[in-house]
N, C-alpha and C positions, 0 to 999 in steps of 0.2 A: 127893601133893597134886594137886589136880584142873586142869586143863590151862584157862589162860583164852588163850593167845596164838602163833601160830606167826609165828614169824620167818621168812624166807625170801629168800634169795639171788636175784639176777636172772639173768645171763651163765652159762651152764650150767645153768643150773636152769628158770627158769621162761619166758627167752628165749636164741635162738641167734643166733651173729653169720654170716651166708650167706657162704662164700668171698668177699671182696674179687677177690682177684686173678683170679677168673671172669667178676666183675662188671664192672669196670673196661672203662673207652670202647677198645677194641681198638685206634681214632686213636693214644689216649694211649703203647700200648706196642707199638706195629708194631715188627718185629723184633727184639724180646728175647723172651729162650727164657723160658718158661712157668716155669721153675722159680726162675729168679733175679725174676721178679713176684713169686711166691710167699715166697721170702726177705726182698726187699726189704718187703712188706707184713706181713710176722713181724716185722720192726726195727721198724716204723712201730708197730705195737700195742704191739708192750715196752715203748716209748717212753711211747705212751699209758698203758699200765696204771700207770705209774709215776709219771705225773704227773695221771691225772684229777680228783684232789680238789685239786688247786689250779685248777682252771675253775670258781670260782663264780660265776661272771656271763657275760652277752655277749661282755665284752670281754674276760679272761680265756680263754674259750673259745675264742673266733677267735684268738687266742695261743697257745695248745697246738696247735691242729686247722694253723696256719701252721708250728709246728715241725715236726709231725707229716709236714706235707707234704713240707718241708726234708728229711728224713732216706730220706722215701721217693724223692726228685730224686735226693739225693746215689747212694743204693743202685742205681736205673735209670740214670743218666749221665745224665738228661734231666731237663729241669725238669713238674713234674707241680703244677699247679694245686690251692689247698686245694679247691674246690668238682668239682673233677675226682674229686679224690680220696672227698669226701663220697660223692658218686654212686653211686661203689661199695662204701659200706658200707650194706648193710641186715638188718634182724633181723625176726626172723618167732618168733611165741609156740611154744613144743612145745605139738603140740594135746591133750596132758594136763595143760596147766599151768589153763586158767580152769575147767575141770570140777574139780580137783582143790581151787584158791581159793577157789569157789564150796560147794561141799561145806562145807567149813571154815567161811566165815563166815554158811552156813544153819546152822550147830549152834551156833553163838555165839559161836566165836572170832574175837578182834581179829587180824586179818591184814597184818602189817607187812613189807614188802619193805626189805631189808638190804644192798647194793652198793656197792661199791667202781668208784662213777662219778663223771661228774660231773655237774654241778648242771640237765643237761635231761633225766634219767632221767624224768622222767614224762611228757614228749611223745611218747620212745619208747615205752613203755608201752602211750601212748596210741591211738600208731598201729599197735600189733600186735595191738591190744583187748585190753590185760588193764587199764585202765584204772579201769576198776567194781571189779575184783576185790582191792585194798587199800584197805585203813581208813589208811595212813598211807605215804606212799616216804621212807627214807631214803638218801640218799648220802653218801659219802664227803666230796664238797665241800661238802655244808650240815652235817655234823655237825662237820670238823674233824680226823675220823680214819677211821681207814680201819683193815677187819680185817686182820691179826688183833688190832689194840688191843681189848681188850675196850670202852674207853670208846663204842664206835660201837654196842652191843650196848646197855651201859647207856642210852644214849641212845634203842635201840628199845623197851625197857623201858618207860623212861619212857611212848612212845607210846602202845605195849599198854595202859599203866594195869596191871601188874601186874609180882610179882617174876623173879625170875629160875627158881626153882623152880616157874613157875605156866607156861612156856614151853617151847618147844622151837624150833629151827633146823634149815634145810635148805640145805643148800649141795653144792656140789663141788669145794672147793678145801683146801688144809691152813690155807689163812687163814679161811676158813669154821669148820674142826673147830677149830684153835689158839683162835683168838679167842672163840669161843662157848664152848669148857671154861674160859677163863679168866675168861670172865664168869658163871661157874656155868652156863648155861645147856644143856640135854641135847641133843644132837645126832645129827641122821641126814645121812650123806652120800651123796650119788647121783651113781655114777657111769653113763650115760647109755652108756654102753660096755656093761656087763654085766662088767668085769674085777675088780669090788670095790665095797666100799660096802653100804651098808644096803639101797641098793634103786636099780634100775635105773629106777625111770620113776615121777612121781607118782601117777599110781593105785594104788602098792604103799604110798602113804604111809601111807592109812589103817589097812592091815593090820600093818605096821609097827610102828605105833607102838602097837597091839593088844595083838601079840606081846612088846612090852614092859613091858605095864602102864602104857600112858601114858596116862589119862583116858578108858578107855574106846574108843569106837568112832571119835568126832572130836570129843571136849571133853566136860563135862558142859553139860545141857541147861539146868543151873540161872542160868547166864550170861544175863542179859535182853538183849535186844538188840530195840526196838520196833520189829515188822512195820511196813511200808508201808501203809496203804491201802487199796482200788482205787481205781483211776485216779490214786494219787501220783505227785508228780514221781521220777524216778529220782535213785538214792543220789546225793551230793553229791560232788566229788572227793577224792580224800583228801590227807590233811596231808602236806605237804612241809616238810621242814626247811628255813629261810631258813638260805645259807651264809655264815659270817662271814670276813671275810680275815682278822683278826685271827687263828685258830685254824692257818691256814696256815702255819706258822713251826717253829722247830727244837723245840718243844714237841709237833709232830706227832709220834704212832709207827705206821711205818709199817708195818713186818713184812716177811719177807722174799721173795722172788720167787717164783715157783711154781716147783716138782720137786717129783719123787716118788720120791729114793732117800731108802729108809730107814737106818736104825742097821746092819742087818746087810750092807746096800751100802757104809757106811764101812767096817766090820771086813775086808771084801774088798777096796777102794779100798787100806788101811793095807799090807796083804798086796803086793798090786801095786806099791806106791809102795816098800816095805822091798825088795823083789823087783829093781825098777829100779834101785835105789841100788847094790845088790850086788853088779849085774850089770856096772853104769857104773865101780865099784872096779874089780874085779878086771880090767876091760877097761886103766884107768889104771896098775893097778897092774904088767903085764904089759910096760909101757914103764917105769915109775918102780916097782919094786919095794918100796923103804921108801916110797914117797910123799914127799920128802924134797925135791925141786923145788919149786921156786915155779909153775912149769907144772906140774905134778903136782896141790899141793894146789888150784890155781885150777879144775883141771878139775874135782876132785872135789866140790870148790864148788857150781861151775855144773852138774852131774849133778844134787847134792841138791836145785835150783831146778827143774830138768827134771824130777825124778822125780814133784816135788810139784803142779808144775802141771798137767804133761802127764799125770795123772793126773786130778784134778781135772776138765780140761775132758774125758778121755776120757770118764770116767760121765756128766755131763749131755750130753755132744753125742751121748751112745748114745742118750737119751731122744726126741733130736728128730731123729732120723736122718740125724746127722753136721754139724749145720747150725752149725758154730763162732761165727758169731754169735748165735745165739738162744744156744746152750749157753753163752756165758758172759753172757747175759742172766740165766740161770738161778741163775750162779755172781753175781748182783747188780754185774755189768758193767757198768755205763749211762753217763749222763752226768757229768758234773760240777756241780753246783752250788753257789752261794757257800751255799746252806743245809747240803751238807757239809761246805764247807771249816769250818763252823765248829761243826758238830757234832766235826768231828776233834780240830781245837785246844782246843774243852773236855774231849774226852776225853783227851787229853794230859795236861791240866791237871791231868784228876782224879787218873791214874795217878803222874804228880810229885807228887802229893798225898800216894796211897797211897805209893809209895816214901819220901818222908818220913820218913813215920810207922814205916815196916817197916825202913828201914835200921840203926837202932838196936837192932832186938830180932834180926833174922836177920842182922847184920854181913856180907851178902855180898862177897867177893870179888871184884871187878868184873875180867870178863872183858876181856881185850888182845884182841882176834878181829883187830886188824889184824897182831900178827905170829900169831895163829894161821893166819893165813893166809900169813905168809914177807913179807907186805908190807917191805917197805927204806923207811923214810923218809925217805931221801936221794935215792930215786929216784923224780922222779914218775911213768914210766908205771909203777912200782908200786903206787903210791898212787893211780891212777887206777882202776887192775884192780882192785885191793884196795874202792875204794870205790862201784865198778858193783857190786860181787860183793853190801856192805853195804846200800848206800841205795836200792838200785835192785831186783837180783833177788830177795832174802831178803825184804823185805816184799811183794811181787807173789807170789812163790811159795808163801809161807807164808801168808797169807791167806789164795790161792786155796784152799789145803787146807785149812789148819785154821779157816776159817771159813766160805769160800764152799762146801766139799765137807762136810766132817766135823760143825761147828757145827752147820749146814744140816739134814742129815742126822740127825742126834741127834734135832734137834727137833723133827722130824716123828713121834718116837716117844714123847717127855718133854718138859715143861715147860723153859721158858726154862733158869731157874738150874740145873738138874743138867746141861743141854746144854753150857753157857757153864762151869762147872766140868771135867766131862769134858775136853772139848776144850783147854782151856784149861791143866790138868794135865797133858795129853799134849802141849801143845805147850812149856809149861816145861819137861819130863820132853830134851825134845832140846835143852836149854840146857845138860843136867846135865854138867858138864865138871870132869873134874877131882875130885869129890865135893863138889863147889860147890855143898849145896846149899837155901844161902840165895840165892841164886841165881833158882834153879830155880823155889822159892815164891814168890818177886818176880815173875817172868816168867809161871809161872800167873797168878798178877792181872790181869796185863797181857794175859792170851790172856782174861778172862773180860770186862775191860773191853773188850777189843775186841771180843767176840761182841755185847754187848749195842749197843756204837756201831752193826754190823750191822744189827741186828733195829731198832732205834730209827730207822737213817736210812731202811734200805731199801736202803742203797747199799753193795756191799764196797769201795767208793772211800773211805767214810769211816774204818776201820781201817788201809786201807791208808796211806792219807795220814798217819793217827794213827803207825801203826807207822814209815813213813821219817823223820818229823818226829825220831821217838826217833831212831834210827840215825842220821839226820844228826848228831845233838847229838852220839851218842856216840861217832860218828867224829870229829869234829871236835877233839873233848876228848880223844882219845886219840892222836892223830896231833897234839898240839901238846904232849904230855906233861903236861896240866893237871892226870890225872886215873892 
């Protein structure tokens, strides 16, 4: 089908963001080492990437850009002014990005910019001069969603004036490629690196998309689009999506944070983590033999928590060279907000739903894990250990893996649901106790409900919270003999 619309990404794509921490008023960070700026302004962006589409307005805005600043104080010990901090962020267009737009909308494509910002992306734009060179800016904060929701894709669509099979996308992110296949729409990714992707720099788009049979050389010519003039006024600006606050809310889907391990980095990750466990046994086992202590199984416990985490943050903090804070930004670490607290408790809700419905037909066995662990419920620093071990490590550890590492990771290779099943399977698969396992298929649910709270909030706080919330109840109910 003949090509009427390129879609196209801003932030790696078609503009760059200059070092901050170069940038910045030297006053501002007299005597802190170069590299903890550097860290500190990596929080500061996480932060931002996570919350730009809720800035849809002035006021809004100077409310992120204030938080913003807040996390960057907190990181330098010093207090660091929002307009300090503005200062030094500046962006400058790749000088192959308006020859490239240009090109495109002389052959007759409608040319829609696609980004996950917020609602002053076309001032920026404006002031790197790619201004002229879109028929329409979409953002995150004026659409409502942010990729990889396809709905922010359908909504460039709409722009375009065409379907999704009449387009293509150019991005450099996995929320760029995720979101765009899920919106049918074909996609090229550019990595600006040269280490992968379709193409390393827009000038190769044209050939590209050649090479694939995408409409020809850059669209069919049969697309009208009325020449100017001489002496017309120049093109008019282009359409911006007005942002709704209303859209901002726990009906948002966010997608999940940027990394780039793939499927066969979890296979390896799994290896490491089964590796670690066996290691941390046998090490226990060489003081407790049968394992048969209450300090014995506690350790071995707390190994299973280490192995899974400490894995976990090991693969992302390798991506960002050792930086434990960005790496579990990656692992969807971030803040807290009351929009996850309640994305958690309806997924709670959902999964008491589903267990409802499942306990009658798989009759599981409900696991005792507090004396599986020697717990005494007569004594409470047992009960204490026993329920850091429950409500505390096991949802933190397990998360981290099987959804901030493994989930994660899947996804970048497969669609949502076969990720969210996978993962999800294999973390039921280590419930299977006993050949319990009605069990086990219960708790797959509960690993796939919690992938998807992931991917929906944006946040691995919101599973995690989901998963303690369970664990509280079911400690609770278990240590009072209710159940």
């Amino acid at each position: 089908m003949p090509l009427r619309a390129l879609l196209i990404d801003a932030l790696g794509t078609t503009v760059r963001l200059l070092p901050p921490w170069e940038a910045i008023d030297p006053r501002a960070v007299e005597d802190i080492p170069p590299e903890q700026v550097e860290e500190a302004f990596r929080a500061e962006m996480s932060h931002y990437k996570a919350h730009a589409h809720e800035a849809v307005d002035a006021d809004s805005l100077a409310e992120l850009r204030a938080d913003c600043a807040g996390i960057l104080s907190r990181e330098l010990g010093r207090d660091i002014a929002p307009q300090t901090m503005m200062n030094a962020i500046r962006f400058e267009a790749y000088p192959d990005a308006a020859p490239a737009l240009s090109e495109a909308r002389d052959s007759g494509l409608r040319v829609v910019c696609v980004s996950n910002w917020d609602y002053e992306l076309p001032t920026v734009l404006a002031e790197v001069g790619l201004a002229g060179c879109f028929d329409a800016v979409l953002t995150s904060a004026g659409s409502g969603a942010r990729k990889p929701d396809p709905a922010i894709f359908a909504r460039a669509l709409d722009l375009a004036g065409c379907s999704a099979a009449e387009a293509i996308h150019v991005g450099d992110t996995d929320d760029d490629v995720n979101g765009a296949r899920a919106a049918g729409v074909r996609v090229l990714r550019i990595d600006r690196d040269g280490d992968g992707g379709d193409i390393s720099s827009l000038a190769e788009l044209s050939a590209a998309r050649s090479e694939e049979g995408i409409g020809g050389h850059f669209g069919p010519a049969s697309i009208d689009r009325p020449a100017s003039p001489p002496g017309a006024a120049s093109a008019p600006p282009p359409r911006t999506e007005v942002p709704d606050k209303r859209r901002n809310s726990i009906t948002n889907f966010v997608g999940l944070p940027e990394g780039r391990w793939s499927a066969m980095t979890v296979l390896l990750g799994i290896l490491v983590a089964v590796g670690t466990l066996l290691i941390g046994t046998i090490v226990v086992a060489a003081f407790d033999p049968e394992i048969e202590t209450d300090a014995g199984t506690y350790a071995v416990q707390l190994i299973v928590g280490l192995a899974f985490a400490g894995t976990a943050i090991a693969f992302a903090a390798s991506e960002v060279g050792g930086r434990i804070r960005e790496a579990l930004a990656r692992l969807g670490i971030g803040e807290i907000t009351k929009r996850i607290v309640v994305i958690a408790a309806l997924g709670w809700l959902t999964y008491l739903a589903c267990a409802a419905l499942l306990v009658p037909i798989l009759q599981p066995e409900q696991q005792d894990v507090t004396r599986e662990l020697g717990a005494d419920t007569e004594s409470v620093l047992s009960l204490i250990i026993a329920g850091f071990l429950i409500i505390i490590v096991a949802p933190l550890s397990e998360e981290l893996f099987f959804r901030g590492f493994m989930f994660a990771g899947l996804r970048r290779s497969m669609d949502i649901w076969p990720a969210a099943i996978i993962s999800g399977a294999i973390f039921g698969s280590l419930h299977l106790s006993g050949g319990n396992v009605g069990v086990a298929i219960q708790l797959s649910i509960f690993g796939v409900i919690l992938a998807y709270l992931y991917e929906r909030s944006g946040s691995l706080w919101a599973p995690i919270l989901t998963h303690t919330l369970n664990n509280t109840i079911a400690f609770v109910l278990l240590v009072t003999d209710v159940v």
